[in-house]
Structures are given as C-alpha cells and as structure tokens.
C-alpha positions in Angstrom: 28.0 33.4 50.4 25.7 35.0 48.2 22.0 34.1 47.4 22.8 33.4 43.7 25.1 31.1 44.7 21.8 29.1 44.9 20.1 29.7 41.7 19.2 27.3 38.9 17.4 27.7 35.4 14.2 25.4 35.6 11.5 25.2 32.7 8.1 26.2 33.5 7.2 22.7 32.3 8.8 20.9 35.2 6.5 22.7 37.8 4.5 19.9 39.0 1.0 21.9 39.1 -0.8 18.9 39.9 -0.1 15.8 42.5 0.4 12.2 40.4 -2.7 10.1 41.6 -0.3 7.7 43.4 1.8 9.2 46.7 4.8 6.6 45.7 4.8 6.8 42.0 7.2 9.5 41.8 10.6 9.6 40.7 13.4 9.5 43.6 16.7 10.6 43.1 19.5 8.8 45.4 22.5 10.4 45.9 25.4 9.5 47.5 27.5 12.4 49.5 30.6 10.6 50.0 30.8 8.7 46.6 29.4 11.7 44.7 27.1 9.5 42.6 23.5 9.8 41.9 21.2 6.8 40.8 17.4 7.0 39.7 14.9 5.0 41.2 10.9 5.9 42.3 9.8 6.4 45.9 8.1 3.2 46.0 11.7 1.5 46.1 12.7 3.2 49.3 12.5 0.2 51.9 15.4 -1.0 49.5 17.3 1.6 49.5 17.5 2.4 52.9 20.2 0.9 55.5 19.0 -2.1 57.5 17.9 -1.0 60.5 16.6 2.6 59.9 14.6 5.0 62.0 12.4 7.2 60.0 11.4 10.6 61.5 8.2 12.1 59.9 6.5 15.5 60.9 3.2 14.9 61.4 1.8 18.3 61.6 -1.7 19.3 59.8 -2.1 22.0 57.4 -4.6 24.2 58.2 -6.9 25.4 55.1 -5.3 28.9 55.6 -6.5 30.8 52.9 -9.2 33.4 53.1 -10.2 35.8 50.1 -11.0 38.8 51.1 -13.4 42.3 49.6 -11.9 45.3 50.8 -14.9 47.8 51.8 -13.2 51.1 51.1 -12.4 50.3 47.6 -14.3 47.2 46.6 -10.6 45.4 45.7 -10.0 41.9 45.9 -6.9 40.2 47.9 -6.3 37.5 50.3 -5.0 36.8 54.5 -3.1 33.9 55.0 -4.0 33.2 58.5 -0.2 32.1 60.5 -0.9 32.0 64.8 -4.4 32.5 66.5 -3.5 35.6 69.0 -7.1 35.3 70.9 -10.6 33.9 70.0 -11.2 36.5 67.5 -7.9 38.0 66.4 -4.8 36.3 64.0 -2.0 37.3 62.8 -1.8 36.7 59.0 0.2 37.3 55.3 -1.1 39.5 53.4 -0.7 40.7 49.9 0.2 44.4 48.7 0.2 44.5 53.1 1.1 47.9 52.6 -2.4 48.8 51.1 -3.4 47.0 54.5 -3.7 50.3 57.0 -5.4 49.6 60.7 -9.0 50.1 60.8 -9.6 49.0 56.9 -12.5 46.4 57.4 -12.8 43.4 54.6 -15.6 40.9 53.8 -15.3 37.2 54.1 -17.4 34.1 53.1 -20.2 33.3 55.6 -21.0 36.8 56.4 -17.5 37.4 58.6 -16.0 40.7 58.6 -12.8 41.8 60.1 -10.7 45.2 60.9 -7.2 45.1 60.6 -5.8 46.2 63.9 -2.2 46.2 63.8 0.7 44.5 62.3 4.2 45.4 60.5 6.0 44.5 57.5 4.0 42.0 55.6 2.1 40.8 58.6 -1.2 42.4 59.8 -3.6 41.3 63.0 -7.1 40.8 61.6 -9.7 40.8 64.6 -13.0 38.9 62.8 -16.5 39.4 63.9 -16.7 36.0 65.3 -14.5 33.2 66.9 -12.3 31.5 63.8 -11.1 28.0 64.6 -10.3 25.1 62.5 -13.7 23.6 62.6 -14.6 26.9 60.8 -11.5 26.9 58.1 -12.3 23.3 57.8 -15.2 24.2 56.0 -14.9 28.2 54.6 -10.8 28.4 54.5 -9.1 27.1 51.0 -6.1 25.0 51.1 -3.0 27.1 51.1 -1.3 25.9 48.1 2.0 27.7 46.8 1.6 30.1 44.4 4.0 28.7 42.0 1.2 26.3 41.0 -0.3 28.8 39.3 -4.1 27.5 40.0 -6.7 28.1 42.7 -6.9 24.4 44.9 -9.3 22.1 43.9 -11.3 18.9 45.6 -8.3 16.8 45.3 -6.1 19.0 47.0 -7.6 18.6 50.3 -6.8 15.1 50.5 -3.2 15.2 48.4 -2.0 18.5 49.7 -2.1 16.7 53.6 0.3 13.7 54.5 -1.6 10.3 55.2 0.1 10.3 58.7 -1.1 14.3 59.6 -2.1 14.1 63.6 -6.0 15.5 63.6 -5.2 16.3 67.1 -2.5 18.9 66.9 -3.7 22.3 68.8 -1.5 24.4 65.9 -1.6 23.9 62.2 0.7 24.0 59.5 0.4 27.4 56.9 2.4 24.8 54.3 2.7 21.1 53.5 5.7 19.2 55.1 5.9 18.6 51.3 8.3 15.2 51.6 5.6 13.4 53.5 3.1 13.7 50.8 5.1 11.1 48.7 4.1 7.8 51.4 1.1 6.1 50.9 -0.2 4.2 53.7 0.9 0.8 51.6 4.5 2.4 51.2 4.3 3.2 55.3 3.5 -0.6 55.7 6.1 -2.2 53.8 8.4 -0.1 55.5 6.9 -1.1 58.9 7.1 -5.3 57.5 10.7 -5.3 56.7 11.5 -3.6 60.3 11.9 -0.3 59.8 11.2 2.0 62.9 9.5 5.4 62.3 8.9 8.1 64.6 6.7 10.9 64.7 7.8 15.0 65.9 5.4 18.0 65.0 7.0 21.4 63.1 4.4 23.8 62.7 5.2 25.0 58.9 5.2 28.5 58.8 7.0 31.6 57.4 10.5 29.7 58.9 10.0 27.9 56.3 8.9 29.1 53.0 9.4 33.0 53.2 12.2 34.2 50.8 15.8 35.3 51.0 16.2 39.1 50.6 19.2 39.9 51.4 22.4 39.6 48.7 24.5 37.3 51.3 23.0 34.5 52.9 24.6 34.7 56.6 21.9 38.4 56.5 19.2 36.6 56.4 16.5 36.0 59.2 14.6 32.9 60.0 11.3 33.5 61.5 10.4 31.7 64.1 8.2 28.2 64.0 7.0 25.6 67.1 7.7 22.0 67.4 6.9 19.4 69.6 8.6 16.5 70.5 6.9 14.1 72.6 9.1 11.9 75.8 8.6 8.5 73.9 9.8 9.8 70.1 12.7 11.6 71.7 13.7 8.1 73.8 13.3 5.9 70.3 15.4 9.1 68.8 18.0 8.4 71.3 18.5 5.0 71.6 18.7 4.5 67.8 21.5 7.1 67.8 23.2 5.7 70.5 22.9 2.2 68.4 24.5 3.8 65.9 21.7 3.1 63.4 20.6 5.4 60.4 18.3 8.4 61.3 16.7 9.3 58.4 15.1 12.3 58.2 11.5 12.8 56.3 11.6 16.5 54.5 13.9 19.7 55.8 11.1 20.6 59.2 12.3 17.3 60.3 15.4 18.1 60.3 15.2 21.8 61.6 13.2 20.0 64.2 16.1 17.7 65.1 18.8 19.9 64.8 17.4 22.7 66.8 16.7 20.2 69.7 19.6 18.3 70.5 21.5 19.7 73.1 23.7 18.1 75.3 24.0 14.7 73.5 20.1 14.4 73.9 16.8 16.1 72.7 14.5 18.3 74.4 11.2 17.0 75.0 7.8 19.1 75.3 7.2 22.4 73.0 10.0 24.6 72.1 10.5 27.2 68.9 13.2 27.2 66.1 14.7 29.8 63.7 17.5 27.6 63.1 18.9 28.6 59.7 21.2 25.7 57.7 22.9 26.7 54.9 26.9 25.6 53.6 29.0 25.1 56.6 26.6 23.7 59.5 27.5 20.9 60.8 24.6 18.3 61.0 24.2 16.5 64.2 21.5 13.9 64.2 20.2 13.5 60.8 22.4 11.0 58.6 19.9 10.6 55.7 17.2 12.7 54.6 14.8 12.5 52.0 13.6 16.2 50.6 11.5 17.3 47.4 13.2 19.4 45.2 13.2 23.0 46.1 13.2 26.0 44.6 15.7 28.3 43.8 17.6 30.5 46.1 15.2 29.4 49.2 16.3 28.3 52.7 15.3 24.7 51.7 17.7 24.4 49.0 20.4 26.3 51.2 19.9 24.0 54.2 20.3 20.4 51.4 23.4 22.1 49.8 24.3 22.3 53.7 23.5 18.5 53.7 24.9 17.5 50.8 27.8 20.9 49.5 26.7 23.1 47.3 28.2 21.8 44.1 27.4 18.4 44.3 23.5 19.5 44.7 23.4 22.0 42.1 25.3 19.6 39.6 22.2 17.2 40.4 19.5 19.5 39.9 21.0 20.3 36.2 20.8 16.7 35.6 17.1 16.8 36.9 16.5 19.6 35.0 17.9 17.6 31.6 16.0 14.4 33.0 12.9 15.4 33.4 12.1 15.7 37.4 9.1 17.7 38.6 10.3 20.0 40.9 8.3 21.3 44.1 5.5 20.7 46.1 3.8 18.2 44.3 7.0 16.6 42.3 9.6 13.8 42.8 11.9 13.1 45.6 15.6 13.0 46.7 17.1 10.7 48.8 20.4 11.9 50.2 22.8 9.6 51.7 
C-alpha cells in the first residue's frame, strides 16, 4: 500500500490555527463502520451518542513546553531543539531543524543565560548537554509550548492552557513532545455529564512523541518505522479495562495513543500493567483487539494517524468522509473538530 493511498486535498482555510474558546463546541462527525453512514452532530452531544454502558479510556499524559530557540555561536543563525527524553541531569536528546547543520561540539545560546554543546546524535536527532540541570520546573517557565508547525504562528498565552487536556496528570515523571490532541475537545462540564448518566472512564499514560507525529518517508507504507514511545498502565485502569471487556460493554477509545496504548498491551486476553514501550504501527489490515469506538481529530494527510483510522474504519470509507469534511466545512487538526467512529 502506498503512502498516497492516504492523501487528500484540504484548503488552507480549514487549518484550525486557533482553538474555539469552548473545548465542546466543536463539530463531531459520527460515522458508522458497518452501516457506512455518517451523521453531524458537535462534541457536546457525545453522552448521547455513545452506547449505554460505555468505558471511556483517556491518555492523560502532560505536554511538556518542549520548545527552545536557539543562537548558534559559530554563525550567529537562529533555529530551534525540541527537547524528546532527558538522558541525564544535563543532557537530552532532542529534534532539531536543518540537524545536519548540527555537528558535535557546536555550542548554542538559550534564554536565561543556558548554553549547550551538541555532543552526539544521528539523523534528525542530536544530544544537547546544557550548562545546567533542565527539568520541567525550568521549561515550565523558559520552554514554549510545542505547537505543530502547520499552525503557522508562534504559541501564545492561551495556548498553555488550550494546547493541554483538562484531565493532564501533573504528576507524570515523562512528558508529552505533542498534544493527545482528541482530549483537548472535553471540558470538565462535558467530563461530568458523562460521569452523571454512568459512563465509566479510565485513565492510561502514552508519552507523545516522534511514534506519533514524525512522517512517512518511504513510498509503501509496510517500509515504514515507528519510533518508539512509553506508556503506563496502572493495576486498577487495566482491572476496570478488563472487566468491561469481559462485560461485553463498549470500550471507547479517546484519540489514536489510546489506542496504540491498548493495542500494544493486550496480550494473552489481558493487559500488561506497569511501564512498557510501543512502536506498534496500524495501518489497513490490523485487526483491532480492544478498542470498539474511538473518537480521533482529523488528521493530516499521509500520516500514521490517518493510516491507523483508515485501519479502524477501511480506507475508502474514511477518505470518502474527509471529502465530505472538506466540502462541509470541518477544521482539520490539532485544534479542529472531532470524529466519532463506531
């Protein structure tokens, strides 16, 4: 199968660039697999649309405010490190643009007075060593929240708040390099109705990283490399997991890193508990093992995420309804409407 099996025309104008001020205002597209149907609603209608009985599963990781402009001191140039895995105290690996400019023992200048020397690194990737410990107490306050670049904008105030889900754990060790983008549409009113008319939900962590949002290069799909990405699933979410499969009730999954999460767990008619590390690639032809619903953004072309919904969903029937997004107006991405599969 070839990557431009998954490509789409979409107008510049249907790039959300900016988030609508409220999480469940945005339009949701329901479709139905079996019936091959599709019906427009808005997120706010969910608890209605859902099966009686439903377990949610949410990722509740945080994203870290990855970004860090950079000065190179040999040449005075401007670029950027997304920062991806703490190695040590001092040293991460991170993205970097034109990385090939990047050579060991160039030295850049940050904000605050830190300075780094790249020490290593292939590909894309480079180790930075900084000066000084970097945490997330520190990016907190001096990192910039890693927005896509599709957006076309440098973040602003708002986007700390509207670029994290309401439900992100604070506590999480590891951060997210991206938005577990389908979360960002539930408000904590939207959380609570669901909660009043019995709906279960469940938290698991995926750490969003290059798994998720680096591109396809290769002409056929089944080329293609995930990069790894850690998850956590804690005893009790895995037992509630269980028991509402074994009930036979709806698992619905919130955005595609719960469902690599799922999916790369179960094993032996139950899921593994603790840490663990995914590179799980879904595209046309897995078969889906937990997850019976899933509610996703909509994704751009040729990515892993759209692979892994026409997966979900088959190819044609998903394309078909992004062209009738496209001709109805959806905002597409990060910060645009939602898709309810069923």
């Amino acid at each position: 199968m070839k990557k431009s099996d998954f490509s789409f025309e979409l107008p510049e104008r249907l790039i959300a660039r900016q988030p609508l001020p409220n999480r469940a205002e945005s339009r949701l597209m329901v479709l139905n697999r079996k019936a091959g149907t599709r019906r427009h609603h808005v997120v706010r209608d969910l608890p209605a649309l859902l099966p009686e009985g439903s377990l949610l599963v949410f990722n509740n990781s945080r994203v870290r405010k990855a970004r860090l402009p950079a000065i190179d001191r040999g040449t005075g140039a401007r670029t950027e490190f997304l920062l991806l895995h703490r190695l040590n105290e001092t040293t991460w690996r991170a993205l970097v643009r034109r990385a090939k400019r990047r050579r060991t023992g160039s030295r850049y200048d940050f904000t605050d007075g830190v300075s780094g020397e790249i020490t290593g690194g292939a590909g894309e990737f480079r180790h930075i060593a900084f000066d000084r410990p970097i945490d997330d107490v520190w990016l907190d306050v001096h990192g910039r929240v890693p927005l896509p670049p599709y957006l076309g904008r440098e973040d602003g105030a708002d986007d700390s708040e509207r670029y994290q889900t309401v439900y992100a754990e604070r506590g999480n060790a590891l951060r997210s390099a991206a938005a577990p983008t389908a979360g960002l549409h539930f408000s904590g009113e939207l959380l609570a109705e669901l909660a009043q008319k019995g709906f279960e939900t469940v938290f698991i962590t995926l750490h969003v990283g290059l798994g998720t949002f680096l591109p396809v290069r290769t002409e056929h799909i089944e080329d293609h490399a995930m990069h790894e990405e850690s998850y956590t699933i804690t005893g009790p979410a895995a037992e509630r997991i269980e028991q509402a499969k074994a009930e036979r009730r709806n698992i619905t999954a919130i955005g595609t890193t719960s469902v690599r999460t799922l999916e790369s767990a179960w094993e032996n008619g139950a899921l593994k508990r603790g840490d663990g590390t995914t590179s799980l690639f879904m595209y046309p032809g897995h078969a889906f093992r937990v997850t019976e619903t899933l509610f996703t953004n909509f994704h751009t072309p040729e990515s892993t995420l759209l692979m892994l919904v026409s997966a979900f969903a088959g190819r044609e029937f998903i394309m078909e309804s992004y062209g009738e997004a496209v001709r109805e107006g959806y905002r597409f991405f990060s910060y645009g409407d939602a898709m309810l599969i069923q």
